[in-house]
C-alpha positions as CSV (number, residue, x, y, z in Angstrom):
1,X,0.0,0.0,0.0
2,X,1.2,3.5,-1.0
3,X,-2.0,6.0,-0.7
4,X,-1.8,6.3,-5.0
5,X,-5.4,5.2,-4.7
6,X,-6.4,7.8,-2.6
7,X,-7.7,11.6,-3.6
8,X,-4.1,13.9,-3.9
9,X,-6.0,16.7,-1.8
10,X,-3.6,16.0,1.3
11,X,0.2,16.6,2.1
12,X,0.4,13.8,3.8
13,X,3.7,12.9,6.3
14,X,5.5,9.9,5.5
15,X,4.1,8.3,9.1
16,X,1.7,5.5,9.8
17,X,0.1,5.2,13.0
18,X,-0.9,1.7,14.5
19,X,-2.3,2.5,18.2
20,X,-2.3,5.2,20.5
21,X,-1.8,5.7,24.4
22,X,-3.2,9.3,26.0
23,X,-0.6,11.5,24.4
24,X,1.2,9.4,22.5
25,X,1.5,7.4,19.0
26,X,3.1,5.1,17.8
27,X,4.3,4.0,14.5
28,X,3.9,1.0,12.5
29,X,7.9,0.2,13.2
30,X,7.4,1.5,16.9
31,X,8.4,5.0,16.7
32,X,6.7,6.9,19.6
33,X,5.5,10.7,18.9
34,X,4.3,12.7,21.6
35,X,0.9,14.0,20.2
36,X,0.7,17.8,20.2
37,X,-2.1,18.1,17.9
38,X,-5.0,16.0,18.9
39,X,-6.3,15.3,15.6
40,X,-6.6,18.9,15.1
41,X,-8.1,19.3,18.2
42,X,-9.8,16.3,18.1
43,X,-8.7,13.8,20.7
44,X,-9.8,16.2,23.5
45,X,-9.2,12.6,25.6
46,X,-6.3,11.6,24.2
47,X,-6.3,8.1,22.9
48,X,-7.8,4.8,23.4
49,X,-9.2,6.7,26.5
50,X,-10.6,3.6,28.5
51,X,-14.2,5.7,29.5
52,X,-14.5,6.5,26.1
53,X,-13.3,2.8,24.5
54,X,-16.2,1.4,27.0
55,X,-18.3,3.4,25.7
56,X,-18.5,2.8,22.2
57,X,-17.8,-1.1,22.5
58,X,-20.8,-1.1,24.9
59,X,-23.0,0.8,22.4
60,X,-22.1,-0.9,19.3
61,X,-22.8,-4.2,20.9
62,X,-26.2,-3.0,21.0
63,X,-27.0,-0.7,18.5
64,X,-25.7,1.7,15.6
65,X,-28.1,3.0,13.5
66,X,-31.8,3.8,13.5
67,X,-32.2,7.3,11.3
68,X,-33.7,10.4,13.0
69,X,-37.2,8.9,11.9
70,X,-37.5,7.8,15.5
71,X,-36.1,9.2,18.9
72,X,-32.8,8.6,19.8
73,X,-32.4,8.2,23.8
74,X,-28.5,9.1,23.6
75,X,-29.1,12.0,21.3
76,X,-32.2,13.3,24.1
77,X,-29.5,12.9,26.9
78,X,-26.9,14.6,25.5
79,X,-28.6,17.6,24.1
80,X,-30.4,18.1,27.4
81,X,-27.0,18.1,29.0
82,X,-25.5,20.2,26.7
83,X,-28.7,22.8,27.7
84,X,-28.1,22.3,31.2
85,X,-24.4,23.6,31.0
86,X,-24.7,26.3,28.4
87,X,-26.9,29.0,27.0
88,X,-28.9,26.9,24.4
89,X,-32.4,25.6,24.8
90,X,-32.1,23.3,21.6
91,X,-29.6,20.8,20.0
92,X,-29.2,19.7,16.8
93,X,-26.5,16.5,15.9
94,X,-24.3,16.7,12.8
95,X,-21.6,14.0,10.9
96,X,-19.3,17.2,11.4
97,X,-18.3,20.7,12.3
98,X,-18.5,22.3,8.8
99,X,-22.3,20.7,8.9
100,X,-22.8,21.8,12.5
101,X,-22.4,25.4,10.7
102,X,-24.3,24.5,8.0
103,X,-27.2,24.3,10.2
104,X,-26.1,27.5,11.9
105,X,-26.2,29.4,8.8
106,X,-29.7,27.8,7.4
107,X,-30.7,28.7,11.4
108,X,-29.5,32.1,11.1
109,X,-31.5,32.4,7.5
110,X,-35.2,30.8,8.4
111,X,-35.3,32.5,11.8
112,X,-35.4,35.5,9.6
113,X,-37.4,34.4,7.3
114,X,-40.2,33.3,9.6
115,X,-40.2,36.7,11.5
116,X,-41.2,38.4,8.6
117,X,-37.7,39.6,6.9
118,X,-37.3,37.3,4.5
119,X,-34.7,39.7,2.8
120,X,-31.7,38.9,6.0
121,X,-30.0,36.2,5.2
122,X,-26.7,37.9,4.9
123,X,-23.8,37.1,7.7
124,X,-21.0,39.5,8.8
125,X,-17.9,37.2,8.4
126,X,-14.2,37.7,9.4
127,X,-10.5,38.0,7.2
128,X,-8.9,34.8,8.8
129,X,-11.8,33.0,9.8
130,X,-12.3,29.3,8.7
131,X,-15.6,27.9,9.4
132,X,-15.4,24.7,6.6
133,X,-15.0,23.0,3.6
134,X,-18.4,23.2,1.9
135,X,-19.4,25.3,-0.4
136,X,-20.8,27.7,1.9
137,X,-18.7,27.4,4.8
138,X,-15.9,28.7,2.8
139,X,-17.9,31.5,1.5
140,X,-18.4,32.2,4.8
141,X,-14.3,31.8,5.4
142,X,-13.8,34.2,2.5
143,X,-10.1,32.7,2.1
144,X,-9.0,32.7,-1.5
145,X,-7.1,29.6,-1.7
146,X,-10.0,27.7,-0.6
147,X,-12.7,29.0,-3.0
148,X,-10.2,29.0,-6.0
149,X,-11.9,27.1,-8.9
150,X,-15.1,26.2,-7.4
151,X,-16.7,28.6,-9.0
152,X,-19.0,31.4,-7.7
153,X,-18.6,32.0,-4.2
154,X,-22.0,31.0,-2.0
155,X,-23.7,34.6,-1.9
156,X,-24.1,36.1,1.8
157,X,-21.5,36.9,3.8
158,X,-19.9,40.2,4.0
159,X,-16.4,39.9,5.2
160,X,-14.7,42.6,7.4
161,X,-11.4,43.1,9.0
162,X,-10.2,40.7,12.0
163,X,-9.9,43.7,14.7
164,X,-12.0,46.8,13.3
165,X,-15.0,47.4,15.3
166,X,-16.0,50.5,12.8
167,X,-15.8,48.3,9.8
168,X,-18.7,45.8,11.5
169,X,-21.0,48.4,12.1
170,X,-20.5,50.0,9.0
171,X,-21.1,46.5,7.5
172,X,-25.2,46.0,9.0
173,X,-27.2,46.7,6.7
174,X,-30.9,46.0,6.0
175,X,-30.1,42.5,4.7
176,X,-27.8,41.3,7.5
177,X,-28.9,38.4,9.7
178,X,-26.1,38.3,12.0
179,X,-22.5,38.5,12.9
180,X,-20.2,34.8,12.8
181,X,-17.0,34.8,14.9
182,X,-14.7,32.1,15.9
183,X,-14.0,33.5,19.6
184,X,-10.3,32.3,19.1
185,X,-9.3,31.7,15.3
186,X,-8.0,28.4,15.0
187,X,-6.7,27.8,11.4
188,X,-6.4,31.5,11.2
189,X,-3.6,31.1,13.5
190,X,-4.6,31.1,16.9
191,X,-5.6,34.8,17.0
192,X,-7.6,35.2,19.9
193,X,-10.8,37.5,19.8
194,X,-10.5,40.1,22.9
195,X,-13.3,39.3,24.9
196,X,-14.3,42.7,25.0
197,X,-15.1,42.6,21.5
198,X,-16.9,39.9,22.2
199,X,-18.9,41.7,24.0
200,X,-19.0,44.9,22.2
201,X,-20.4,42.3,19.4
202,X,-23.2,41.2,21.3
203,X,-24.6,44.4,22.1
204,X,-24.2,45.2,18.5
205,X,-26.1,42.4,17.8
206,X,-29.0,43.4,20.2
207,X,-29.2,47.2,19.3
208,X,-29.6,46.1,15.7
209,X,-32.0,42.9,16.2
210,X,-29.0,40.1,14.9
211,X,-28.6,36.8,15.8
212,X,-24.4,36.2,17.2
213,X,-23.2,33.0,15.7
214,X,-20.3,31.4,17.6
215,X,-18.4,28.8,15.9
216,X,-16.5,27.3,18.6
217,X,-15.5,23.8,16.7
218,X,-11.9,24.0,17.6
219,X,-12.3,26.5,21.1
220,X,-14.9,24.1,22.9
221,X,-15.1,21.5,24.9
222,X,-12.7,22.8,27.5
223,X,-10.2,23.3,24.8
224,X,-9.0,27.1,26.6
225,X,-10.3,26.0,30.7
226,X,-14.2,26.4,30.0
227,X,-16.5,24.5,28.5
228,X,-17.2,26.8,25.9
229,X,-14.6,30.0,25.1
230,X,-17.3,32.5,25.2
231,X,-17.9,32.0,28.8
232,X,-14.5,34.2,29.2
233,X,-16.4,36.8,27.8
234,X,-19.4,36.6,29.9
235,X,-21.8,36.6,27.1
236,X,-24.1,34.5,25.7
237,X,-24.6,33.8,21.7
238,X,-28.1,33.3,19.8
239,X,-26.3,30.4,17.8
240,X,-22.7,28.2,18.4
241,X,-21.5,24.8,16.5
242,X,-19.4,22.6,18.0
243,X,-18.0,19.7,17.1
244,X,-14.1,17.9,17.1
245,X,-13.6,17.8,20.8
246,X,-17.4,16.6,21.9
247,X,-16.7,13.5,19.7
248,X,-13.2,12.9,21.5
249,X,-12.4,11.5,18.1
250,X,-15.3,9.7,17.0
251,X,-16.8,12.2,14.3
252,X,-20.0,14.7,15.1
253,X,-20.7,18.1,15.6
254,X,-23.8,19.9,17.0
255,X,-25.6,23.2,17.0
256,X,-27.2,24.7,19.8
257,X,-29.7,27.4,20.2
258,X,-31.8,29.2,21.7
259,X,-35.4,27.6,21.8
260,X,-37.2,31.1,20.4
261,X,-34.1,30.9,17.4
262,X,-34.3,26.4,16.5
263,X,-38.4,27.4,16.3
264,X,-37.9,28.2,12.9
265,X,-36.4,25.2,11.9
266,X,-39.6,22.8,11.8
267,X,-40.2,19.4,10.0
268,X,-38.7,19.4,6.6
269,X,-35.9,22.5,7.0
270,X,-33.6,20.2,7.4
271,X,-32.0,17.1,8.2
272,X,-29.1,14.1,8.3
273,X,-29.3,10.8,7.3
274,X,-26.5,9.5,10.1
275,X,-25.7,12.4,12.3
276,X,-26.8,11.8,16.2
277,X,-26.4,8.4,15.2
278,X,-26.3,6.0,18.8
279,X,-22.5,5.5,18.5
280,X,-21.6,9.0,18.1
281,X,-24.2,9.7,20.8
282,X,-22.4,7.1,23.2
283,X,-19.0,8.8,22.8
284,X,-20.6,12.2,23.2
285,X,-22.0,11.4,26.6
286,X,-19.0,9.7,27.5
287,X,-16.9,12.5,26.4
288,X,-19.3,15.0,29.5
289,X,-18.9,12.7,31.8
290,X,-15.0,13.5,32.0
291,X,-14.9,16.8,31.0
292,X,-18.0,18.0,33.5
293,X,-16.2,16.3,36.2
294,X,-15.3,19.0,39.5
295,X,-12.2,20.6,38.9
296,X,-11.6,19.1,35.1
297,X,-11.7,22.4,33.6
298,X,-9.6,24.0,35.9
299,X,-6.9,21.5,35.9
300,X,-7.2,22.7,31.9
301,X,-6.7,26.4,32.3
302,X,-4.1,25.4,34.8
303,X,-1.7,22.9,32.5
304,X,-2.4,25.6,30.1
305,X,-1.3,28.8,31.5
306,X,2.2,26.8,32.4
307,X,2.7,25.5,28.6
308,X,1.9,28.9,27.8
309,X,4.8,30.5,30.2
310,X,7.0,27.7,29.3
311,X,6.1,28.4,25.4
312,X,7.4,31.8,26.4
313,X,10.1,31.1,27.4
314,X,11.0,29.3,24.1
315,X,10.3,32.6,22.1
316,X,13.1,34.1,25.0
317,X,15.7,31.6,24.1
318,X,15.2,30.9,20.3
319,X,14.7,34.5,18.6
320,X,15.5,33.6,15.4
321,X,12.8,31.3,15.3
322,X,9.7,32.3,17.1
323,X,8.3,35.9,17.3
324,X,5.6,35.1,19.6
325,X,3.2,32.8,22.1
326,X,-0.4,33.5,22.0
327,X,-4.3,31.7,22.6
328,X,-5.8,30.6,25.8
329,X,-6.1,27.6,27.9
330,X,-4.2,24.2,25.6
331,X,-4.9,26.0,22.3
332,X,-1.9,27.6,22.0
333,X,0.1,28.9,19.0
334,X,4.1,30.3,18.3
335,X,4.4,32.5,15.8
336,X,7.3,32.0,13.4
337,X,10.1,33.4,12.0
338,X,10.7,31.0,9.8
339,X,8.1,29.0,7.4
340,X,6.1,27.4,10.2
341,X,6.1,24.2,8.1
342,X,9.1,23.8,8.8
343,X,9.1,24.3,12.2
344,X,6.3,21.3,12.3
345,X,8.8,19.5,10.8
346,X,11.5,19.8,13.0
347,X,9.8,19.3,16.0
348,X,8.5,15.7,13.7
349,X,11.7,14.9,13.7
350,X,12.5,14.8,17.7
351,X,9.3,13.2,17.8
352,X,6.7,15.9,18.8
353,X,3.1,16.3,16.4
354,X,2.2,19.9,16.1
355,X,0.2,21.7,13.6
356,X,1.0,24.5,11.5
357,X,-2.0,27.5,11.1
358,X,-2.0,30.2,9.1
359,X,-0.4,34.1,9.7
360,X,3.0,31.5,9.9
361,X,1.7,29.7,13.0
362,X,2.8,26.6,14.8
363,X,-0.2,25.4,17.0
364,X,0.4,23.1,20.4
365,X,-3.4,21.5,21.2
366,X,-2.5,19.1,23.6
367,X,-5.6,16.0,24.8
368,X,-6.7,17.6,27.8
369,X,-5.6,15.2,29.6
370,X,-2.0,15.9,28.8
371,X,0.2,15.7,32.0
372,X,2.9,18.3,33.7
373,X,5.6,15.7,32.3
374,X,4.2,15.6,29.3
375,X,4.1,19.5,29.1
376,X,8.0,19.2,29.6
377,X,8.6,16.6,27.2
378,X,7.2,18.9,24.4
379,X,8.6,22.0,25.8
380,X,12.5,20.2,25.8
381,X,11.2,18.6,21.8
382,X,10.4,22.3,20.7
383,X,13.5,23.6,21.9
384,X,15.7,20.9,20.2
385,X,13.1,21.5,17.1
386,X,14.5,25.2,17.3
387,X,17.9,24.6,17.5
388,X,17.8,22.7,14.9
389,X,16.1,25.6,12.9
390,X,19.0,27.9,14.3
391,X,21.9,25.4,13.0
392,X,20.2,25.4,9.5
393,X,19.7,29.3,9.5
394,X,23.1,30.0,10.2
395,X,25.0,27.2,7.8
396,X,22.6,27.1,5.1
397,X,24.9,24.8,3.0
398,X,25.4,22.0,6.2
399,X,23.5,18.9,6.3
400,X,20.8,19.0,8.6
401,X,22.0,17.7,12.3
């Protein structure tokens, strides 16, 4: 096997993985990598977590598949939990995150619609935002290298500047339907929204009768110490999608809302043939029963904060390779001097997975679960990552050490 039968839409790294432990992979030929990356974070439990590996093996015993043409008793349990902890009155279950906002944006659309102003359907989107890889979910992105020969972009979405509160209100119009934010740009390069923002959005939102649409997809699930980013802020949105860590890698997103804001969306608005299937459902529940434990969360914003001064102190020691730390909680990200792809690299090499992001990022999005020794481990794999950066900058003719 080579992968020539698969799609060429990936740059794939020369590495197969045969089983994972918590933090760690390892290799067909049983190399171990410490896993800074989570899937792209996905594996908000690490790997082969033993709660969640119950779980599913219990569930698929029983049953896997039903359609939503009847009630699902894992999907009714989890969407009342999700309620319980967060602002949303209703849940709906998704095969992903980019569908998660698919519904948002349909959502967003109808409620409109049904309240008499059919003509707002149009959404105030972000430079740097990345919300998806459908048609309309990269609309909504507005990244060029995304909608590049796929023909007309999805009409709807009015794109402003990442940090220019003028530029959104100038932006409302008579057709808009709401403002979409990530509350911490993931792919954009871990560019945190400042929570006062946030809030200044919200109001916004209010004065002028739009619905706020978070997409926390990559920020939830405890991801940066709460169970949802916006908490931080101390707002609440009309809309959110989630997805990636809720699954713990098993694949499904959600979208929540508010029960005045899902009224709109009634028999035959939409649908999914598998998502809130009883598997994903399973792992879901499972997933909340770790991450809603006491003092989960702030164990999070704890480990966090200490990668984040240890990160630091990596941008102290290795100028010439990284210009800055930033995010919140374990979604963190180093800017680089360099191409951040091959700092990724480098840090492959000692055996550490991180991601790269855009605006030259290198993201760190650790399982949750990641330990204080673990945190170390990456830190020391980073820095030998660096130096070997530095070695390469300053003898560009050598072979690299």
């Amino acid at each position: 096997m080579n992968g020539q039968a698969l799609f060429p839409n990936y740059a794939r790294a020369d590495l197969v993985f045969e089983r994972g432990e918590g933090c760690w992979l390892i290799t067909t030929d049983g190399r171990r990598f410490l896993d800074f990356s989570a899937g792209i974070a996905v594996n908000s439990l690490g790997h082969a977590h033993p709660h969640l590996v119950d779980a599913l093996k219990a569930q698929a015993e029983k049953l896997w598949h039903v359609s939503n043409a009847v009630r699902i008793e894992g999907q009714e349990r989890l969407a009342e939990r999700l309620c319980e902890r967060t602002f949303a009155d209703r849940v709906m279950f998704t095969n992903s995150g980019a569908e998660a906002m698919e519904v948002a944006i349909k959502t967003a659309r109808r409620f409109h619609y049904d309240n008499g102003a059919p003509d707002r359907y149009r959404l105030i989107t972000f430079e740097g935002a990345f919300h998806g890889r459908t048609l309309a979910t990269i609309a909504a992105g507005g990244q060029p290298k995304y909608l590049e020969g796929f023909g007309p972009p999805v009409e709807g979405f009015d794109q402003v500047p990442f940090d220019d509160p003028d530029a959104v209100k100038a932006a409302i119009g008579p057709e808009t339907a709401g403002i979409l934010i990530e509350p911490i740009q993931g792919e954009g390069g871990i560019r945190p929204v400042d929570w006062a923002r946030l809030r200044h959005l919200r109001a916004l939102c209010d004065e002028h009768g739009l619905l706020l649409v978070l997409d926390e997809i990559q920020t939830g699930v405890g991801r940066t110490g709460r169970l949802f980013s916006h908490e931080w802020a101390g707002i609440e949105p009309d809309l959110m999608a989630i997805a990636k860590g809720i699954g713990g890698g098993f694949p499904f997103g959600a979208c929540l809302a508010r029960a005045d804001v899902a009224a709109c969306m009634v028999p035959g608005t939409h649908g999914t043939t598998f998502g809130g299937n009883p598997l994903a459902m399973a792992v879901g529940n499972a997933v909340l029963d770790i991450v809603l434990q006491d003092g989960f969360l702030d164990e999070v914003g704890r480990k966090g904060l200490a990668l984040k001064q240890k990160a630091a102190g990596l941008v102290d020691s290795h100028p010439q390779v990284f210009e800055t730390v930033r995010g919140e909680g374990l979604m963190l990200g180093l800017k680089c001097r360099p191409p951040a792809a091959d700092v990724v690299a480098a840090a492959r090499e000692e055996g550490l997975l991180g991601m790269g992001a855009g605006d030259n990022v290198m993201r760190l999005l650790p399982p949750l679960i990641v330990s204080e020794d673990e945190i170390d481990e990456a830190i020391d794999r980073v820095d030998r990552a660096a130096s070997r950066i530095e070695h390469r900058l300053e003898n560009p003719g050598a072979h690299p050490s």
